[in-house]
C-alpha positions as CSV (number, residue, x, y, z in Angstrom):
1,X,0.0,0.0,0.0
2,X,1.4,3.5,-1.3
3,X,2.4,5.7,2.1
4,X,-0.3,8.2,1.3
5,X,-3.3,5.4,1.0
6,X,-2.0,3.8,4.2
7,X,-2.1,7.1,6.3
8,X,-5.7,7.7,4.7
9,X,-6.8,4.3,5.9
10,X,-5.3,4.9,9.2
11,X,-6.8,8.1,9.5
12,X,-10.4,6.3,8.7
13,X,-9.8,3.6,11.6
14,X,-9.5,6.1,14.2
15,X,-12.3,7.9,13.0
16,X,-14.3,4.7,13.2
17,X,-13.5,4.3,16.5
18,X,-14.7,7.8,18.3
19,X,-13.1,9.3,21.2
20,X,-11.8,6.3,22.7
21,X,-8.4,7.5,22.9
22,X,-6.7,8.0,26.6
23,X,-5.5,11.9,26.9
24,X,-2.1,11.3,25.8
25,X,-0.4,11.2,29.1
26,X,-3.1,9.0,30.3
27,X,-1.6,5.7,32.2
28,X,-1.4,3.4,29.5
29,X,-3.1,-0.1,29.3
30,X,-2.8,-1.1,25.8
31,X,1.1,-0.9,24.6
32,X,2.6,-2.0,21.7
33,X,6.6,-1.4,21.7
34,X,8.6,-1.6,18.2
35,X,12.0,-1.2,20.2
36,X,14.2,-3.5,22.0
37,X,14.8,-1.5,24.6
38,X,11.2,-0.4,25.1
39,X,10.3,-4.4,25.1
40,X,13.4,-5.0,28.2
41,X,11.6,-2.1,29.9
42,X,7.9,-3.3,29.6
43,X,9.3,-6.8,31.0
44,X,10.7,-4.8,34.1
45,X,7.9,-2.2,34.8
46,X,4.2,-3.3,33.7
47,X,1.9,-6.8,33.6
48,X,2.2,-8.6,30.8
49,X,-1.7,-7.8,30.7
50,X,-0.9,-4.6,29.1
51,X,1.8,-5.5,26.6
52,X,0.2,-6.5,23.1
53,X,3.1,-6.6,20.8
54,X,6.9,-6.1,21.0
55,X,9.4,-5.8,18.7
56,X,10.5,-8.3,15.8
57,X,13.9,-9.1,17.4
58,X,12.4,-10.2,20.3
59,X,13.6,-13.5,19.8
60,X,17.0,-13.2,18.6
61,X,19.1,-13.6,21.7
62,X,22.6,-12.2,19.8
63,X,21.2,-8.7,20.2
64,X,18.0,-8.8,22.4
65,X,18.5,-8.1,26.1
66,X,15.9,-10.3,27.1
67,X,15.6,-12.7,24.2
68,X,11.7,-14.3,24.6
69,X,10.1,-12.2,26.7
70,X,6.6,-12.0,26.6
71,X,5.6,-15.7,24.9
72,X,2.8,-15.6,22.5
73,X,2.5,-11.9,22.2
74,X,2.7,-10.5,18.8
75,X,6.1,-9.7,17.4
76,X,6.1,-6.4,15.0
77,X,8.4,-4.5,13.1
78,X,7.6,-0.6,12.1
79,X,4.5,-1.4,10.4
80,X,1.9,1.4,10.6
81,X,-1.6,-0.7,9.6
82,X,-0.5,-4.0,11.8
83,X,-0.1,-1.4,14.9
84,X,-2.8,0.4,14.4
85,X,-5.2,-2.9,13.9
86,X,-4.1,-3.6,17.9
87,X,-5.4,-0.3,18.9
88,X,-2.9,0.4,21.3
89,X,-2.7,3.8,23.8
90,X,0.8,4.0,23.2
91,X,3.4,3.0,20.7
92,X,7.6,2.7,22.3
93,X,9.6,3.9,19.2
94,X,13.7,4.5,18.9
95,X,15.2,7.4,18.3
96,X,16.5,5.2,15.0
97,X,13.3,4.7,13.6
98,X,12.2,6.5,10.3
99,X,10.9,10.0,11.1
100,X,8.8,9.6,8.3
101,X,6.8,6.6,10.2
102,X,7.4,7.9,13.7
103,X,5.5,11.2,11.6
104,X,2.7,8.9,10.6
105,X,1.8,7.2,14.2
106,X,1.5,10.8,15.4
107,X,-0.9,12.0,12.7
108,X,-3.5,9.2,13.7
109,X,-3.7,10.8,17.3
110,X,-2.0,7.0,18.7
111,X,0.1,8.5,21.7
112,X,3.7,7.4,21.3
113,X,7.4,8.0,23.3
114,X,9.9,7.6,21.5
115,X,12.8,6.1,23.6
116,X,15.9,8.2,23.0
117,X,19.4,5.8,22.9
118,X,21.1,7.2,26.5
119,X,25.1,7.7,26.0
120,X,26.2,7.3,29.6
121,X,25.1,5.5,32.7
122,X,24.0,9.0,34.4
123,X,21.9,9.7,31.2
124,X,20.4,5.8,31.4
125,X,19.6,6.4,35.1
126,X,17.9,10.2,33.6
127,X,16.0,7.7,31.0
128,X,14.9,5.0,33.0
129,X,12.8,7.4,35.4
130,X,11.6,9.1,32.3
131,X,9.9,5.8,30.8
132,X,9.0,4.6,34.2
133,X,6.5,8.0,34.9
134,X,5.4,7.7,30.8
135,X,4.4,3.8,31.9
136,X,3.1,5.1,35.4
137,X,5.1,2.9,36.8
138,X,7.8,5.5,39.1
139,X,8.7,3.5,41.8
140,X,9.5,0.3,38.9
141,X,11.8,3.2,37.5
142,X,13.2,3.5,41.1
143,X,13.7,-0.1,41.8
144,X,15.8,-0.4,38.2
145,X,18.1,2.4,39.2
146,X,18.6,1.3,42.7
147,X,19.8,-2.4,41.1
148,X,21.5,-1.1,38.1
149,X,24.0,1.3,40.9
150,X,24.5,-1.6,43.1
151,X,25.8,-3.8,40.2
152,X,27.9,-0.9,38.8
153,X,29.3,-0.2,42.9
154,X,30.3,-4.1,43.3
155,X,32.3,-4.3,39.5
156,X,33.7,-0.9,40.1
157,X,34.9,-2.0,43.7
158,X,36.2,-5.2,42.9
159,X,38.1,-3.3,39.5
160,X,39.6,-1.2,41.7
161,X,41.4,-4.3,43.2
162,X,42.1,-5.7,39.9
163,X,46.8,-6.0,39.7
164,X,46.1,-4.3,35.9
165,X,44.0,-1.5,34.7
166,X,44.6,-2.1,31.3
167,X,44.4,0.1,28.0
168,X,41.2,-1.1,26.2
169,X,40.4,-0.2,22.4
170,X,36.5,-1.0,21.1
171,X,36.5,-1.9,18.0
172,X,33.2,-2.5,15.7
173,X,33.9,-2.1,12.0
174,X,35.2,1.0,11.7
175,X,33.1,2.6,14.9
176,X,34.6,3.1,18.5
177,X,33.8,4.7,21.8
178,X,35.7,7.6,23.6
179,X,34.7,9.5,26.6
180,X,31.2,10.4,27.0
181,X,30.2,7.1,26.0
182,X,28.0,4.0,28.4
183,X,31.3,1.9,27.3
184,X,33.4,4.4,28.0
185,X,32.0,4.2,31.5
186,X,31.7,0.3,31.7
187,X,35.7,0.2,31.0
188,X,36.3,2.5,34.0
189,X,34.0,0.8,36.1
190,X,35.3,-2.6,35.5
191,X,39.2,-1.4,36.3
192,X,40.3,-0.6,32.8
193,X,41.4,2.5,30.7
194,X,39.7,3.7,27.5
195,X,42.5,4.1,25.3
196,X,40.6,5.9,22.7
197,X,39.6,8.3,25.3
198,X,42.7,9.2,26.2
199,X,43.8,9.8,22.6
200,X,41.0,12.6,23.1
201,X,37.9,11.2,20.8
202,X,35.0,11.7,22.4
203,X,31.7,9.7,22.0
204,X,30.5,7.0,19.0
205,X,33.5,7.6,16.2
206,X,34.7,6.5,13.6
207,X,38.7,4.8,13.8
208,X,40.6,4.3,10.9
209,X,42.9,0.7,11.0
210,X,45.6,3.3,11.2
211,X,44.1,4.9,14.1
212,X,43.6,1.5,16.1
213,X,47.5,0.4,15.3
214,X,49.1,3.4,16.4
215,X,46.9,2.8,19.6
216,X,48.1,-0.4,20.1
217,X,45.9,-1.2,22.8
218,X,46.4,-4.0,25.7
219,X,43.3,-5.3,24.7
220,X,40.8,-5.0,21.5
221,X,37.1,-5.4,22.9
222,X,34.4,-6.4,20.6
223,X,30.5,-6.8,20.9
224,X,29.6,-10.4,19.7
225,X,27.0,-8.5,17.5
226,X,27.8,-6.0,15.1
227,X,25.6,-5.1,11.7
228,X,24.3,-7.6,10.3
229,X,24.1,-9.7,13.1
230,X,27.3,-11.8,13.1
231,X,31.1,-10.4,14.2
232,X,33.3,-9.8,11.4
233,X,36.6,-10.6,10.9
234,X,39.5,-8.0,12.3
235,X,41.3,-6.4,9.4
236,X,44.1,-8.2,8.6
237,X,46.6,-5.2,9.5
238,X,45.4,-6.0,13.5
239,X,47.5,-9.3,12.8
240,X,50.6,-7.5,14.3
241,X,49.1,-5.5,16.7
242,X,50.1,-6.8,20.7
243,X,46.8,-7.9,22.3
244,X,45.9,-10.0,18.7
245,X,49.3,-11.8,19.3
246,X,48.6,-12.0,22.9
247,X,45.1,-13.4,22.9
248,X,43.6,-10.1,24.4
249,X,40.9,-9.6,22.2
250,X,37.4,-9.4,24.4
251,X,34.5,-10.9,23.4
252,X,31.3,-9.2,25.4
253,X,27.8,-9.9,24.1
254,X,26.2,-7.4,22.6
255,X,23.0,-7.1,24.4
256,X,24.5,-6.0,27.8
257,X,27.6,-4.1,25.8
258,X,25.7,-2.1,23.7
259,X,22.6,-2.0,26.1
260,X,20.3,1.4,26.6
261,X,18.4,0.3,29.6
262,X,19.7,-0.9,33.0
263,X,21.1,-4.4,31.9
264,X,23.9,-2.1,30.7
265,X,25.4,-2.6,34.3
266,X,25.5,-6.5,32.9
267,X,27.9,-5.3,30.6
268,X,30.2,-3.8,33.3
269,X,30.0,-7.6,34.9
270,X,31.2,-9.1,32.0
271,X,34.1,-6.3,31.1
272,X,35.9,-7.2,34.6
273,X,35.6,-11.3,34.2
274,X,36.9,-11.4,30.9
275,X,39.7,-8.2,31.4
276,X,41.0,-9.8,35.0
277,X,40.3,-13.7,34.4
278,X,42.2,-15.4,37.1
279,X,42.7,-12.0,38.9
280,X,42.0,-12.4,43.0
281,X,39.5,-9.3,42.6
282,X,36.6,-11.6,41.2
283,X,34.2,-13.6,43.1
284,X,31.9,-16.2,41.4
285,X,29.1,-13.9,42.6
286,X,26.2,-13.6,40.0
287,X,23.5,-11.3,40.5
288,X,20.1,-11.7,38.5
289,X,19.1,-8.9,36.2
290,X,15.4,-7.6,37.1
């Protein structure tokens, strides 16, 4: 269906249905997320009773924080006429998601938040009560703060005991993290040194091969998902570089490492077990993610 045609029909539904629409910052009861962050945070916050849909990649455990969450519920990608058949009182959207569509939602009066992507742990903590007051749901936005902190407090103790605080490079095909980044501060809360930082980038950039050789990090850390899905191969001019030789490349999973919501803190706990393996400072101490 042509985009015009689609909005007309969309248009049409609501009209078909009156004013049954909540005031927009109404407590919702019918919400359908198209985000995997917004589907992590309805899991934490809100009964399953007033979930209808979450996003398509709710199943793929490579990138979804909480891969299978909510059985049996719908699973939807950006599709305007499928969301709009559920009649939901409010649609979770990422700030990646085509203005165009994230345009058309709003034009049918559906109320929608669109979940921004936080870029450090102080701005997820900012985010997380956000959501949790949209959802109605402030104390739940509380309770995920309160836990997210305490993980953080027991890696960044424990790093802080660590013998090394070695110089860490991320590396994603091409892309890498400086300061004002959440890996930025999951490498100094697990005991380690952003090495990209200190050659004064700042935020998501891009690093030239060069770039990352005359680094030469102590370790290279990698997300076990990058575009696509599956982790590419390191350029072939890394062959030389210390920590390749060495073994010191890390391997975290991208759902905590690249996280938005508080699971990020996950991605802290995995940073100091596999930067310090066989150091004293870790415990075999586990805690379960809300």
């Amino acid at each position: 269906m042509k985009p015009a045609l689609l909005l007309l029909s969309s248009l049409l539904l609501l009209s078909c249905r009156g004013g049954d629409l909540p005031a927009p910052k109404s407590v919702p009861q019918r919400i359908v997320s198209v985000t995997i962050t917004g589907d992590v945070l309805l899991e934490a916050m809100v009964d399953s009773s007033r979930v209808l849909a979450v996003c398509k990649l709710a199943d793929d455990s490579g990138i979804h924080e909480s891969a299978g969450l909510f059985p049996g519920k719908p699973r939807i990608g950006p599709d305007l006429e499928r969301i709009l058949l559920l009649r939901p009182d409010l649609v979770l959207l990422g700030s990646f998601n085509d203005p165009n569509f994230v345009h058309a939602i709003a034009r049918t009066g559906v109320a929608t938040e669109v979940l921004e992507s936080p870029n450090s742990l102080d701005k997820i903590r900012l985010f997380l009560g956000k959501v949790a007051r949209r959802l109605g749901e402030p104390a739940k936005g509380d309770s995920l703060v309160a836990w997210m902190d305490s993980i953080v407090a027991g890696v960044r103790s424990k790093g802080e005991r660590c013998r090394e605080h070695p110089r860490v490079a991320y590396w994603s095909e091409g892309q890498s993290a400086g300061d004002s980044s959440t890996i930025h501060d999951l490498l100094l809360a697990a005991g380690a040194r952003n090495a990209v930082a200190e050659a004064g980038r700042h935020g998501a950039v891009s690093l030239a091969v060069e770039d990352m050789v005359r680094l030469d990090p102590d370790w290279i850390l990698r997300s076990s998902w990058e575009a696509g899905g599956r982790m590419k191969d390191l350029p072939v001019a890394f062959a030389n570089l210390r920590a390749v030789r060495e073994g010191r490349v890390a391997v975290v999973p991208g759902r905590v490492l690249l996280s938005t919501s508080h699971r990020s803190a996950l991605g802290a706990e995995a940073l100091l077990s596999v930067l310090h393996a066989g150091d004293p400072c870790l415990t075999n101490s586990v805690d379960s993610a809300p």
